[in-house]
N, C-alpha and C positions, 0 to 999 in steps of 0.2 A: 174556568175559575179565575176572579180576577185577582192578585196578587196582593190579598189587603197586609199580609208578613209575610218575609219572609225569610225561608228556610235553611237551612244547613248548606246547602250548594252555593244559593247568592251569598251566601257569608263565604265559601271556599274561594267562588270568586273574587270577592271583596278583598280578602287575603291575599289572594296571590295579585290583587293590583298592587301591594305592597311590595311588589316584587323590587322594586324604584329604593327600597327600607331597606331591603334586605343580603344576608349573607345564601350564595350559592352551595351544596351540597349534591354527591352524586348519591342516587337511588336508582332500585329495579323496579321494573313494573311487572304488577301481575294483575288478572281481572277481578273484579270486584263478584263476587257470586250476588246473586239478584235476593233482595229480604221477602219476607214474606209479604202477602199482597202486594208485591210489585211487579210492573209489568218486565217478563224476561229479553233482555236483550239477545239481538242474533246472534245467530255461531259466531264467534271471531271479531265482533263488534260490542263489545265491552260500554254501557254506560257511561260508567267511570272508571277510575283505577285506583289502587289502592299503592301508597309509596310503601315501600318498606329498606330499610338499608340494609346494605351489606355487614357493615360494623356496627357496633355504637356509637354513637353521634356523641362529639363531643358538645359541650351547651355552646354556642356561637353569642356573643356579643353583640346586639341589632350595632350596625353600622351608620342609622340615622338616629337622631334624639327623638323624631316621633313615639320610637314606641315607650319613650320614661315618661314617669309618672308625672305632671305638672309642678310648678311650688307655688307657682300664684294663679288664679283666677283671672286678677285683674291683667288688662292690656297696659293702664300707666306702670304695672312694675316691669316691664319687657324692655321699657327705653332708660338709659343711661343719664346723669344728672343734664348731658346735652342736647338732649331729641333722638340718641342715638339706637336702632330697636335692636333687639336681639332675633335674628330673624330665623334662624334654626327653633327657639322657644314660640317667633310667632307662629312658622309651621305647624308646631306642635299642638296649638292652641286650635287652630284649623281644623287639623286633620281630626282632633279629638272629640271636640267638641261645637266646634265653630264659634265667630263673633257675634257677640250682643246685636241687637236691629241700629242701636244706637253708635256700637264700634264698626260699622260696616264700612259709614263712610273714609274713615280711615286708612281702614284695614285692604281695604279693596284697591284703593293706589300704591298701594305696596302689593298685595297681587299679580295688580294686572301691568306693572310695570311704568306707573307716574312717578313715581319715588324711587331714589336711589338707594340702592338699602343701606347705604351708608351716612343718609345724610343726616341732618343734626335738623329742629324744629329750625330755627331761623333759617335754615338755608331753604326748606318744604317752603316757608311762609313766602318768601322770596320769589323763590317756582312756582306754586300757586300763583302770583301776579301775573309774570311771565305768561305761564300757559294761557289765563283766560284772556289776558289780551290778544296771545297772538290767534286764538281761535276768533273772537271780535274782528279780527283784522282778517281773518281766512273769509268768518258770515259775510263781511263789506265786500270784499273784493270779488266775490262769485255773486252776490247781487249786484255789485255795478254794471256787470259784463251781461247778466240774463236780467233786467227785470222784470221782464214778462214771467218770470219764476218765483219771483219775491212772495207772491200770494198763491196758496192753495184755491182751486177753484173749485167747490162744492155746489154744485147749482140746487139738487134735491137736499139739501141737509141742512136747516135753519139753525138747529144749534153749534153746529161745525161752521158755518156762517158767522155768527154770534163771536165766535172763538178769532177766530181771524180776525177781525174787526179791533180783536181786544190785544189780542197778542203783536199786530202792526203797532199800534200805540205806545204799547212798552219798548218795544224795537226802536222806532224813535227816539224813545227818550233817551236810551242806552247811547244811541248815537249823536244825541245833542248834547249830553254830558258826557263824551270819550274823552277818556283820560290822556294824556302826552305820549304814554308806551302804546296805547292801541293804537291813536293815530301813526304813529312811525309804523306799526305790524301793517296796519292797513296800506301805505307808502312802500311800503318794500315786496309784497305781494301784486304793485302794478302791472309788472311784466311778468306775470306766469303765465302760462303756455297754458290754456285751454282746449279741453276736444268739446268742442260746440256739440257735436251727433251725440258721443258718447254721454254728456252730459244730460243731452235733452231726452236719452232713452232712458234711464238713472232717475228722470223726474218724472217722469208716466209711471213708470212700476212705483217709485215712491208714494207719487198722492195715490196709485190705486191701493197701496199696504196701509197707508197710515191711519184713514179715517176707522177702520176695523182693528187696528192695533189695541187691543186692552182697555177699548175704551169704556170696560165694566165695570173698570175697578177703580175705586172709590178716589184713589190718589188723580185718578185723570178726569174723576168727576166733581173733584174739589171746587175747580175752579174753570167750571164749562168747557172740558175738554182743552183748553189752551195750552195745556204742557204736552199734548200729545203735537203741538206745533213747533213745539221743540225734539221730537221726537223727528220732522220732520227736517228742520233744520241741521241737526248733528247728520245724521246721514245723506241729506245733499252737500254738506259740507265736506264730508268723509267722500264720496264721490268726484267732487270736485276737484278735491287733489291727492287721492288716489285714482289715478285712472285705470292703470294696472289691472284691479279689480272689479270698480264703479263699486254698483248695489247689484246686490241680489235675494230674490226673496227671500227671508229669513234673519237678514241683517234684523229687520225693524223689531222681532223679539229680543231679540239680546239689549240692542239701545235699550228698549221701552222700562230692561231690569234695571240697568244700570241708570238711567234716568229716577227711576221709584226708588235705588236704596239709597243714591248721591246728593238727591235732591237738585243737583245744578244743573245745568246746559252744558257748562266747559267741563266740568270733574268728568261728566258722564260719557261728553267727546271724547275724552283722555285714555278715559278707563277702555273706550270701546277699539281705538288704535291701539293700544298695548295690548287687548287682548287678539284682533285679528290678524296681529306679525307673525302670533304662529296657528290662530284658525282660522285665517284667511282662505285654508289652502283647499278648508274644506268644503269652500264654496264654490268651488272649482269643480268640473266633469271628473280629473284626473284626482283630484283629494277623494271625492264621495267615494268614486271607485274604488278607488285604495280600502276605505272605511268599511264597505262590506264587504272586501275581499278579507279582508283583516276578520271581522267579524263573521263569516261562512267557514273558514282556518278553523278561527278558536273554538267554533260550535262543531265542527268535526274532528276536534279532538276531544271534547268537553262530552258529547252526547253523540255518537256516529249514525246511530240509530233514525233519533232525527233527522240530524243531518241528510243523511240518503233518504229519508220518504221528501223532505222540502224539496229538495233536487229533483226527485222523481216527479212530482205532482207538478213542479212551477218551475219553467222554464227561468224565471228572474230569480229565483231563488232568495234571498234576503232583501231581495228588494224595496220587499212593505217592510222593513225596518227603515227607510229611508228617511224619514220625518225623525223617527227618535234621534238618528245618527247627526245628520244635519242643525239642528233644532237641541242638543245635548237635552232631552228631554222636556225642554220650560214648557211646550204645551202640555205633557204628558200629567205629569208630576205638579202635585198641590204648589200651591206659590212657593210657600218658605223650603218645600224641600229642593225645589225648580233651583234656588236661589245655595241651596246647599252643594248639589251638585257641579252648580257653575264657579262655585269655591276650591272643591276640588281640582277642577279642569286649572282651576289657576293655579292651583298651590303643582301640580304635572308642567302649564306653559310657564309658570316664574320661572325655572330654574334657565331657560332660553332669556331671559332679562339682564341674567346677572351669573356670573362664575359663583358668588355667594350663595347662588339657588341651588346648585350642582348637588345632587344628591347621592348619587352613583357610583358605584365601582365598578361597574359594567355596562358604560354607557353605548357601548356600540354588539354588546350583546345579540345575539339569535335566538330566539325560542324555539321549542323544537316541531311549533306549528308556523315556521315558515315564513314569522313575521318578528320584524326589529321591534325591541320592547319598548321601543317611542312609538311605536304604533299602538301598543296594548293599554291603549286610554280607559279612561273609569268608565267612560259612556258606553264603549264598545261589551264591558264587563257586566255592565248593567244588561244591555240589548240582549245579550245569551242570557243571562239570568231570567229575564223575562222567559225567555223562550223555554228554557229548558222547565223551569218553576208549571210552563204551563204545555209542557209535551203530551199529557194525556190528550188534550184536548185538540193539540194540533195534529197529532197523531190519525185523527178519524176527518182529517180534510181530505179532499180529494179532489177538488179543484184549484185553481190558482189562484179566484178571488177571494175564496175566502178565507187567506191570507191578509191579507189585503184588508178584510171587513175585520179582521179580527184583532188585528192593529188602530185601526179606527175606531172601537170598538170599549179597548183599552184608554183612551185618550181621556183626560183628566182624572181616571181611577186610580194610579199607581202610588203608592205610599212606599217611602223609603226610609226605615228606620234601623237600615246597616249604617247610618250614618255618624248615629249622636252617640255613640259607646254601647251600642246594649249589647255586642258581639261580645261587651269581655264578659257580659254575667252566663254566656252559653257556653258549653262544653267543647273543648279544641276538638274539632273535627280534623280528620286525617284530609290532607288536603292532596286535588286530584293534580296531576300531572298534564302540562299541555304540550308536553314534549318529550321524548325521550331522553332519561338519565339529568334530568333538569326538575329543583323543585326550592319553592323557598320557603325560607322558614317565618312562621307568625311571630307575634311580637311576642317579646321574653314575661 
């Protein structure tokens, strides 16, 4: 069954992602008895669980403004007579309901960490200069050094051909009209330290991701595929002077969003550094891993039942969740919800931007599934929800791949409307425990 709503669980989930919201209380557990037509869980292996406390609970005070009721709609009442935003009120905008298609590009440098939450419009207006020159001067300077790199070489693909041809021109002009601030960016980037290998590995995987990158959709067919050349460029650029990391596949979805809701070359550079300071890590052997180990945890405390037939049947065990984990859904999930999700994940990495983002009273917390609650990201929440949402079905596998097919299978079906409010018109579920004597509570 593919997941077109969903149920009471992915909202329990969705909830306790709130964990970040919310105030700590202790409870006891006890197992859930199975409803009718449900499938019964094993002896000693509980479903789910049900909290129950010891006392009465006194009402707790959410600890974040997320969970109170908005007062304005608009995003121009958030900022102060000087550009100044209110960034507690914009989270809440966020998380509640998200930004307009037309407040995105805003809203998202304050996300992903281009904006300082404290700054006032003239000083953003300023910054703004700043940045795109000095990414102008990042483009020039790693094209002086490769320019056997400068052009994509498409030898089968005439309109990708077509695109290059058109997008060198503008590139030119850019460069014959550089302003006095890019020229100096460009100047002061002469003695950077290059890894020639790493660089020129960084550009193979590049032009082989980017001619397949999105190019169906309508914003990259505007204009003959050419901003998919800047899709190109931001991440050899990103490459160039991140060595650290370079590229790796999967980079070129994330640009290609941020590219489509920013409109620019440099906002979308910008956006895409701020957001990989802290999901960098999960492009890494040693991040992914972490991500389903994190994610195999929370589905064997969430569903145990599952959890031991996946382990039994598949040696890799969550493995084919790999793409969702990696990927925070954007293939998965329809555009604008792709584009909701990765909202989230910002309004989770801003608080690493800025002390101002810090949400927490519990910031080095343990769960009592074994994983630090900077681990228990929206995507990982999402990933078990899938799973669990679709346990019957996984339930009667009995090979490894078709796990595997089944995941693949799912890819652009998944509809996400725990997102836009409609959890407050459903009925408070008791929500399950991923730990022992650990539970938090939903908004007031």
């Amino acid at each position: 069954m593919y997941p077109g709503t969903w149920p009471s669980l992915a909202l329990q989930l969705f909830l306790y992602w709130l964990q970040a919201f919310r105030s700590i209380i202790t409870v006891d557990l006890k197992p859930k008895a199975p409803g009718k037509g449900s499938r019964e869980p094993q002896k000693g292996h509980p479903k789910t669980r049900i909290l129950k406390t010891t006392a009465p609970q006194k009402k707790i005070t959410p600890c974040c403004p997320e969970s109170l009721p908005l007062s304005s709609d608009s995003l121009e009442s958030l900022f102060d007579p000087v550009g100044r935003l209110d960034i507690p009120r914009l989270r809440r905008m966020v998380y509640q309901k998200g930004p307009e298609a037309g407040e995105r590009k805003l809203v998202w440098k304050f996300l992903f960490g281009v904006y300082p939450p404290n700054s006032t419009a003239e000083e953003r207006q300023v910054l703004d200069t700043k940045l795109e020159a000095h990414y102008h001067g990042m483009k020039w300077a790693w094209r002086g050094r490769y320019p056997n790199a400068v052009r994509l070489r498409a030898p089968a693909d005439e309109e990708f051909s077509m695109a290059i041809d058109k997008y060198e021109v503008l590139q030119t002009q850019i460069r014959e009209n550089a302003s006095p601030l890019e020229k100096l960016a460009e100047s002061s980037l002469q003695y950077h330290i290059f890894n020639d290998q790493l660089f020129k590995k960084a550009q193979k995987y590049i032009d082989a991701d980017v001619p397949r990158t999105d190019r169906h959709r309508s914003y990259f067919q505007e204009e003959g595929l050419v901003k998919l050349l800047s899709v190109r460029e931001i991440l050899l650029t990103y490459a160039a002077f991140h060595q650290d990391l370079g590229y790796c596949q999967g980079m070129n979805d994330f640009v290609s969003r941020f590219l489509e809701t920013l409109d620019s070359e440099a906002d979308a550079f910008w956006c895409f550094v701020g957001f990989m300071r802290w999901a960098g890590m999960n492009f890494t052997a040693e991040g992914i891993k972490r991500k389903i180990h994190v994610s195999e945890e929370l589905l064997r405390h969430v569903d145990p039942e599952l959890s031991s037939h996946i382990e039994k049947v598949s040696k890799e065990k969550l493995l084919f969740c790999l793409r969702w984990l990696l990927l925070c859904f954007q293939r998965d999930l329809q555009h604008q919800d792709a584009l909701r999700v990765l909202e989230i994940r910002g309004l989770e990495g801003g608080k690493n931007n800025s002390p101002i983002w810090r949400h927490s009273r519990t910031k080095n917390a343990v769960t009592g599934c074994c994983a630090p609650r900077k681990d228990l990201t929206f995507d990982v929440l999402l990933c078990v929800a899938i799973l669990v949402q679709n346990r019957d079905q996984l339930l009667t596998f009995h090979h490894s791949n078709d796990f595997f097919l089944f995941s693949q299978r799912l890819q652009g079906k998944l509809k996400l409307n725990t997102l836009r409010g409609e959890e407050k018109e459903l009925p408070r579920p008791e929500l399950p425990s991923l730990g022992p004597r650990v539970m938090l509570m939903p908004g007031q």
